[in-house]
C-alpha positions as CSV (number, residue, x, y, z in Angstrom):
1,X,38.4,-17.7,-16.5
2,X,37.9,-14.5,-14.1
3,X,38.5,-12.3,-16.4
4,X,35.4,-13.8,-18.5
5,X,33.6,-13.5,-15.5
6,X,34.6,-9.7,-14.7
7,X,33.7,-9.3,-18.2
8,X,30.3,-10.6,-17.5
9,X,29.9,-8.7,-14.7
10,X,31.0,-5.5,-15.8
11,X,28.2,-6.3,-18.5
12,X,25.8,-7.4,-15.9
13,X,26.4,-3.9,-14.0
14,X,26.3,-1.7,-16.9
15,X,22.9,-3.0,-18.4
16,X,21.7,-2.6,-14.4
17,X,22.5,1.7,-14.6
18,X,21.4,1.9,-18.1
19,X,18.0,1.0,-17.4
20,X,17.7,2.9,-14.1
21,X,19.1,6.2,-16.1
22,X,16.1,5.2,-18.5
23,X,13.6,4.5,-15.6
24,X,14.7,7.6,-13.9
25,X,14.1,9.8,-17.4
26,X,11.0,7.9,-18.0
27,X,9.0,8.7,-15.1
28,X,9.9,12.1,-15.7
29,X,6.8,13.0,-17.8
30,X,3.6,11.8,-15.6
31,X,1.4,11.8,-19.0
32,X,3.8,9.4,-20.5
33,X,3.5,7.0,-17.8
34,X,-0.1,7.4,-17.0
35,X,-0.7,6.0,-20.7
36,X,2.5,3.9,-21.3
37,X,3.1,2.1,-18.3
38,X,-0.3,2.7,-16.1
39,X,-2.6,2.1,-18.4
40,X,-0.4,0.2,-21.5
41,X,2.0,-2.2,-20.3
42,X,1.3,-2.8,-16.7
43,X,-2.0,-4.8,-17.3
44,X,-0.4,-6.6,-20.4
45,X,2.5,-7.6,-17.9
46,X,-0.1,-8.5,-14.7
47,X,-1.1,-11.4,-16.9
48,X,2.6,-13.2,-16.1
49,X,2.2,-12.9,-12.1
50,X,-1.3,-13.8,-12.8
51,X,-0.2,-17.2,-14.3
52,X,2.9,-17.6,-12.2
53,X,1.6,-17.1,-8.8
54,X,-2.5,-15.8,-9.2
55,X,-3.7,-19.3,-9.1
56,X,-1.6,-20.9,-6.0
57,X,-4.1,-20.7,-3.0
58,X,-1.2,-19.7,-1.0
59,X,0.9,-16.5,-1.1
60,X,4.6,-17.5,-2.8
61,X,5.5,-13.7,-2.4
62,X,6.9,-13.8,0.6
63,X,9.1,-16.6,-0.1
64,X,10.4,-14.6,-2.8
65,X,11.4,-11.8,0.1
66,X,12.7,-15.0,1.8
67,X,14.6,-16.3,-0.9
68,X,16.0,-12.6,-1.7
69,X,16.9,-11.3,1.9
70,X,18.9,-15.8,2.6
71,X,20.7,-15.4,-0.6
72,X,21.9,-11.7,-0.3
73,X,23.1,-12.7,3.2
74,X,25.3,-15.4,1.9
75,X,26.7,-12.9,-0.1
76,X,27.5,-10.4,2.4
77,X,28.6,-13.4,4.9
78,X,30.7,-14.9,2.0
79,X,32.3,-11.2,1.0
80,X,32.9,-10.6,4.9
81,X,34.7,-14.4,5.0
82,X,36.7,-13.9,1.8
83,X,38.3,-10.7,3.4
84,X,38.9,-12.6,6.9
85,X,41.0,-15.0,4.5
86,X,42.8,-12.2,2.6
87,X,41.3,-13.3,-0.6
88,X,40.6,-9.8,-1.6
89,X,40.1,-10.5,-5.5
90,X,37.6,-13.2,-4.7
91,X,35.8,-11.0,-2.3
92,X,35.3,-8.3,-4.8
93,X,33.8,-10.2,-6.9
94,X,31.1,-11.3,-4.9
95,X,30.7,-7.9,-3.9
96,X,29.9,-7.0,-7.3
97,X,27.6,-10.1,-7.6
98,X,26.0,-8.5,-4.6
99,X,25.7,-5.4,-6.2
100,X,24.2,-6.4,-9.4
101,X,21.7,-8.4,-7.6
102,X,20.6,-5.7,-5.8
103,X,20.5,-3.4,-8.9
104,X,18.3,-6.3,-11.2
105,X,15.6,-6.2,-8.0
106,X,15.9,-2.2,-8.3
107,X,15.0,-2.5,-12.1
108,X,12.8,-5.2,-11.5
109,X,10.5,-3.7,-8.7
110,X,10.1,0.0,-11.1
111,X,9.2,-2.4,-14.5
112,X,7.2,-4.8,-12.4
113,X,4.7,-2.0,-10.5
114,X,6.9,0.6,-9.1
115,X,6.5,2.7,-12.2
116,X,2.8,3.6,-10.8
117,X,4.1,5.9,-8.1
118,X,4.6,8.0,-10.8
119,X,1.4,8.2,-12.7
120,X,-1.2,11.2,-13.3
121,X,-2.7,11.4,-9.6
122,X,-5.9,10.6,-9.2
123,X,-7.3,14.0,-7.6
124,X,-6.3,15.3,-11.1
125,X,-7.8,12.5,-13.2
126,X,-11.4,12.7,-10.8
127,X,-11.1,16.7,-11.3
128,X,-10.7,16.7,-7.4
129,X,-10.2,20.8,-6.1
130,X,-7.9,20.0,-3.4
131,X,-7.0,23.8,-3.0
132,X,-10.2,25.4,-1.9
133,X,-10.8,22.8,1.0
134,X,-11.8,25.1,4.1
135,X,-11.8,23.9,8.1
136,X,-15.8,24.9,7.9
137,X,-15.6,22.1,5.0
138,X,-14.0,19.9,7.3
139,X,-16.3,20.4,10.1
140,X,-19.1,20.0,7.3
141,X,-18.3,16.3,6.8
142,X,-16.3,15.0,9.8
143,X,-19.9,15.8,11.4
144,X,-21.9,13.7,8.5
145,X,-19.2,11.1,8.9
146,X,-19.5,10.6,12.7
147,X,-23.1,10.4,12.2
148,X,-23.2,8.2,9.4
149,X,-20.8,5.6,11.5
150,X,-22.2,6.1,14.5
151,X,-25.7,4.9,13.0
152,X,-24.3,2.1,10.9
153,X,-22.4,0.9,14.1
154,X,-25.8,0.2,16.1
155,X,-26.9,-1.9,13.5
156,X,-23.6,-4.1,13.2
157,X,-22.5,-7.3,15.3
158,X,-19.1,-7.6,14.3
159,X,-18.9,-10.5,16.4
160,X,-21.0,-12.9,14.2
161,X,-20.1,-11.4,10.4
162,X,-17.9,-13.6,8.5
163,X,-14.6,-12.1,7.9
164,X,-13.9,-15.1,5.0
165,X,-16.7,-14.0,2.7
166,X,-15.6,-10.6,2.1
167,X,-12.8,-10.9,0.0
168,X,-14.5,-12.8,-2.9
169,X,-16.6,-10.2,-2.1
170,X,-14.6,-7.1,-2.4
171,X,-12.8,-8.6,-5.4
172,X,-16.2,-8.8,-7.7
173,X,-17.0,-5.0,-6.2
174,X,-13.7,-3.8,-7.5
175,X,-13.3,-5.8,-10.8
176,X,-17.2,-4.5,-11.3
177,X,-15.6,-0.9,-11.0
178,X,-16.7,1.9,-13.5
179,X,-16.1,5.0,-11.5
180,X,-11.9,4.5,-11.7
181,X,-11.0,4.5,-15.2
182,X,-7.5,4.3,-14.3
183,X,-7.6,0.6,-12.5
184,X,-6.0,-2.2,-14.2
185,X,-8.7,-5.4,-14.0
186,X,-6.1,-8.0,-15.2
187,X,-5.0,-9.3,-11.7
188,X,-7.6,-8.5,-8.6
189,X,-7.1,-11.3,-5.7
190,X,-6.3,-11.1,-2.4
191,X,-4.3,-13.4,-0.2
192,X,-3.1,-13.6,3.4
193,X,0.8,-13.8,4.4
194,X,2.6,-16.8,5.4
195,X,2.4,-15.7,9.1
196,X,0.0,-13.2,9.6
197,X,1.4,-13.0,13.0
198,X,4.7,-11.8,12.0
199,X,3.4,-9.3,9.6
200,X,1.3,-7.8,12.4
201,X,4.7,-7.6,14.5
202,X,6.1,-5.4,11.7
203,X,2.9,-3.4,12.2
204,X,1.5,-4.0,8.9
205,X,-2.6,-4.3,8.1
206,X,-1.9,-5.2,4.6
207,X,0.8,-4.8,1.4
208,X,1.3,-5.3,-2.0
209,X,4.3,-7.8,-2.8
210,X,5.5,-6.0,-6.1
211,X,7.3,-8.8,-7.3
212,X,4.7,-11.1,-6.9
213,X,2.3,-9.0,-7.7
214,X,0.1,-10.6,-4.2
215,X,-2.5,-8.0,-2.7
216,X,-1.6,-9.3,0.9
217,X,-4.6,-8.6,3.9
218,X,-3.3,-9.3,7.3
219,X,-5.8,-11.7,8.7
220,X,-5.6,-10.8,12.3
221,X,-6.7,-7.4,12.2
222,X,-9.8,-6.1,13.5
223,X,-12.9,-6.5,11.3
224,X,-14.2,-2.6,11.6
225,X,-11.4,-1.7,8.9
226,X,-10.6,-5.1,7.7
227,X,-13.3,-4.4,4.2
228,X,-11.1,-1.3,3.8
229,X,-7.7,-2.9,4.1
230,X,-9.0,-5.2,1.8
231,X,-10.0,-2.9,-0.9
232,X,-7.0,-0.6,-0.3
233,X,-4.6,-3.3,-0.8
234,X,-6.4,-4.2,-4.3
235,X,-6.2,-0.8,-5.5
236,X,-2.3,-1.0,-5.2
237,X,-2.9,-4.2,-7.1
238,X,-4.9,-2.6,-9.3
239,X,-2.1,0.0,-10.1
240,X,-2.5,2.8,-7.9
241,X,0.6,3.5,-6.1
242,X,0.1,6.5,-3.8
243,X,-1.2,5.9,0.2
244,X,-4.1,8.2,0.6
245,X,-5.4,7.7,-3.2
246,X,-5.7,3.8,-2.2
247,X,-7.5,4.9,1.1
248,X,-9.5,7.4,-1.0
249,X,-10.4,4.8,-3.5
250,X,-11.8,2.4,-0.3
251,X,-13.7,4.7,1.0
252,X,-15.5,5.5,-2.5
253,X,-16.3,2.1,-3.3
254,X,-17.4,0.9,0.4
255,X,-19.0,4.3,1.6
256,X,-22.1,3.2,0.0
257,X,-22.1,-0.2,-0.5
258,X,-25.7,-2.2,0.6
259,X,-23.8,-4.2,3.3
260,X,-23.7,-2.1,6.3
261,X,-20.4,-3.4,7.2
262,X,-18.7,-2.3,4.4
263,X,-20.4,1.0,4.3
264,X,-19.4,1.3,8.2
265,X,-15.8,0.4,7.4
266,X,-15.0,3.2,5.0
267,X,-17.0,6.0,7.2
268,X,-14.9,4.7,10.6
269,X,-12.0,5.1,8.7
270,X,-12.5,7.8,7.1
271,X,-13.5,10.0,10.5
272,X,-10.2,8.9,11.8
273,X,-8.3,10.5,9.3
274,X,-10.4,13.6,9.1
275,X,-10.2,13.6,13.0
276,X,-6.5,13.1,12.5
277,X,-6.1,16.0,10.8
278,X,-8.0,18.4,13.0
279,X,-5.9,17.8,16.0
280,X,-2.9,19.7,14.3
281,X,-5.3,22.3,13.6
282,X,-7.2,22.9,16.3
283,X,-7.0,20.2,19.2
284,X,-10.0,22.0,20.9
285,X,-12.1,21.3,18.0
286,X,-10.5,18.0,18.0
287,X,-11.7,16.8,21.6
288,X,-14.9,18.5,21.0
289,X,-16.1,16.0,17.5
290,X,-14.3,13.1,19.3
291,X,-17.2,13.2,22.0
292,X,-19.8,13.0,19.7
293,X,-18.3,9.4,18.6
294,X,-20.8,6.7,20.0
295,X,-19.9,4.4,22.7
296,X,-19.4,1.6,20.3
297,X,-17.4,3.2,18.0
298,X,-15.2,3.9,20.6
299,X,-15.0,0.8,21.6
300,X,-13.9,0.0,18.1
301,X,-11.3,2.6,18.2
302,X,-10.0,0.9,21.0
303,X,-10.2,-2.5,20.3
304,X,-7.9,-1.2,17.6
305,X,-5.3,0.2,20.1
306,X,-5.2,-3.0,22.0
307,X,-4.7,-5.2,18.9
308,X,-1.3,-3.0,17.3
309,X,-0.2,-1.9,21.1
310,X,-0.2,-5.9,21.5
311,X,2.6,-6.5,18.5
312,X,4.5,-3.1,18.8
313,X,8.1,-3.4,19.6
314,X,11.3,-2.6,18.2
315,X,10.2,-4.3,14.7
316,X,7.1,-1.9,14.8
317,X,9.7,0.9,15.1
318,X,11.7,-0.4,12.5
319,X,9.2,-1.6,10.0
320,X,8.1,2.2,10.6
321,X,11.6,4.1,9.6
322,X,12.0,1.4,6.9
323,X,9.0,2.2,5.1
324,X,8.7,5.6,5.6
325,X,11.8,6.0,4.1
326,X,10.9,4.0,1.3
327,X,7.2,6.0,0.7
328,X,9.8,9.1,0.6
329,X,12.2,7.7,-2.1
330,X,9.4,6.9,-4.1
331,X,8.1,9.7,-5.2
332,X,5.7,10.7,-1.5
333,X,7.9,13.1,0.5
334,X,5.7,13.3,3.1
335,X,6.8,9.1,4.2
336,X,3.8,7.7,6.3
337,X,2.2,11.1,6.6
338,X,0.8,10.6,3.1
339,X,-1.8,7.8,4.5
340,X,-3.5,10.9,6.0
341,X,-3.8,12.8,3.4
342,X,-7.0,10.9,2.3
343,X,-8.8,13.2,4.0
344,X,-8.3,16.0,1.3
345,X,-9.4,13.8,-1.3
346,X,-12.5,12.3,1.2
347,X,-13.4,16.5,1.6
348,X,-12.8,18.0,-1.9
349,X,-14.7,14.4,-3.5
350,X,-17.8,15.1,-1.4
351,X,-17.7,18.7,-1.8
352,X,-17.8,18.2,-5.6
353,X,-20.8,15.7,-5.0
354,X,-22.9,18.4,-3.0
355,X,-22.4,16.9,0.6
């Protein structure tokens, strides 16, 4: 009977590496997944998570995290009792269990959306010049930005908007979308976490549950960025896998949209980026553009400090590591530093526009 099993197993294992050593050639060739997987199967596939989970109200992803982190700790617990007991056979076994299950979510995650972090990048598809950006062009536009915002902001009380309205809202702007060619339409909804709370513990505004296929918005956060969360969160949805193309692609579709709120959302984001990057340049020049910010988008700026300084602890810290080294094992070497790198893409797009 075990040996049927190890037999199974050994199947089970084998069928895992196969397809990771065919992933792992696949996503060699950015062309070939840009058009195969990008563009060809991922929005043929979005229709299964559509049906499975798109229509529950609630979000089911993160009882699938749930369900994945309870049962591999039975494992582990099991493996860890079975060795106490000298049952070193048995333990084994669940070891490999253990192992194959973590292998099928490996597979699973690339086929189900990870595959994007490999596709054509988006600076290349928009015919983006991100190698003639100069600081005078990034003194150029962090000026228009802070004055764009700092206007918007005097006609905004973001005390009386209605934070529930603007994700049906967002979700017809993006599914209306001509201007990225490269976003898959299928699947574009937006839901909240099971406990907000906890996800703003973890330090998180917002993710994309890739087994689920949920474009999660953390419904806590402040509302001067929530419109941008929002849409940056659908654009992973969407099939955009890279940190400052999402940003880039939020700031695009909001920076002129007719609601001032929206429009305000991408241009105080996007100055905080752009700021961001001045002050490991020059932190003179840095100080200097942070003045002219007006006294309510400072305020803004530190509303936002109180909120995350509120939930940061060590699960901020670790939330951090964690997913930093995840952005760097898939495929963004620079970890969390890529979210800032928006502000190439927010220069070199406006530059080509004539701004």
């Amino acid at each position: 009977m075990m040996q049927k099993a190890w037999k199974s197993i050994g199947i089970w294992l084998g069928l895992n590496i196969a397809l990771i050593l065919l992933i792992n050639w696949f996503v060699l060739d950015m062309d070939r997944v840009e058009q195969a997987y990008s563009r060809g199967f991922y929005p043929l596939y979005q229709y299964l998570p559509k049906f499975l989970f798109g229509l529950v109200p609630f979000n089911l992803g993160d009882l699938l995290y749930a369900a994945f982190i309870g049962y591999m700790l039975f494992l582990l617990f099991r493996i860890i009792k079975l060795l106490f007991q000298r049952f070193y056979k048995k333990s084994l076994f669940t070891l490999a269990i253990l192992v194959g299950f973590i292998l099928s979510l490996y597979v699973f995650f690339h086929v189900a959306w990870g595959i994007n972090y490999y596709r054509v990048p988006v600076s290349k598809q928009m015919e983006l010049n991100l190698d003639t950006i100069l600081q005078e062009d990034h003194l150029r536009i962090l000026d228009q930005h802070i004055l764009v915002a700092n206007e918007l902001r005097e006609r905004l009380d973001l005390s009386r908007i209605d934070q529930a309205a603007v994700d049906r809202e967002i979700e017809t702007l993006m599914r209306a979308d001509t201007t990225f060619p490269m976003l898959s339409k299928t699947q574009v909804k937006i839901k909240y976490p099971l406990s907000s709370t906890l996800i703003a513990y973890f330090g998180t505004s917002g993710y994309l549950n890739p087994f689920s296929n949920e474009s999660q918005v953390n419904a806590l956060i402040p509302r001067s960025s929530y419109p941008f969360t929002a849409t940056h969160e659908l654009a992973h949805q969407m099939g955009i896998g890279f940190e400052d193309e999402c940003n880039f692609i939020a700031y695009v579709k909001l920076k002129e949209h007719p609601k001032a709120w929206y429009s305000y959302a991408a241009y105080y984001e996007s100055l905080q980026y752009l700021l961001r990057s001045l002050y490991w340049v020059d932190q003179g020049l840095f100080e200097a553009y942070k003045k002219k910010l007006s006294v309510k988008v400072r305020q803004d700026l530190e509303a936002d400090r109180r909120f995350w300084e509120s939930y940061t602890g060590w699960l901020t810290d670790l939330s951090g590591l964690f997913y930093d080294q995840y952005l760097k094992h898939n495929n963004q070497k620079e970890g969390m530093a890529r979210y800032g790198m928006v502000s190439r893409l927010i220069i070199a797009y406006e530059k080509k526009a004539g701004h």
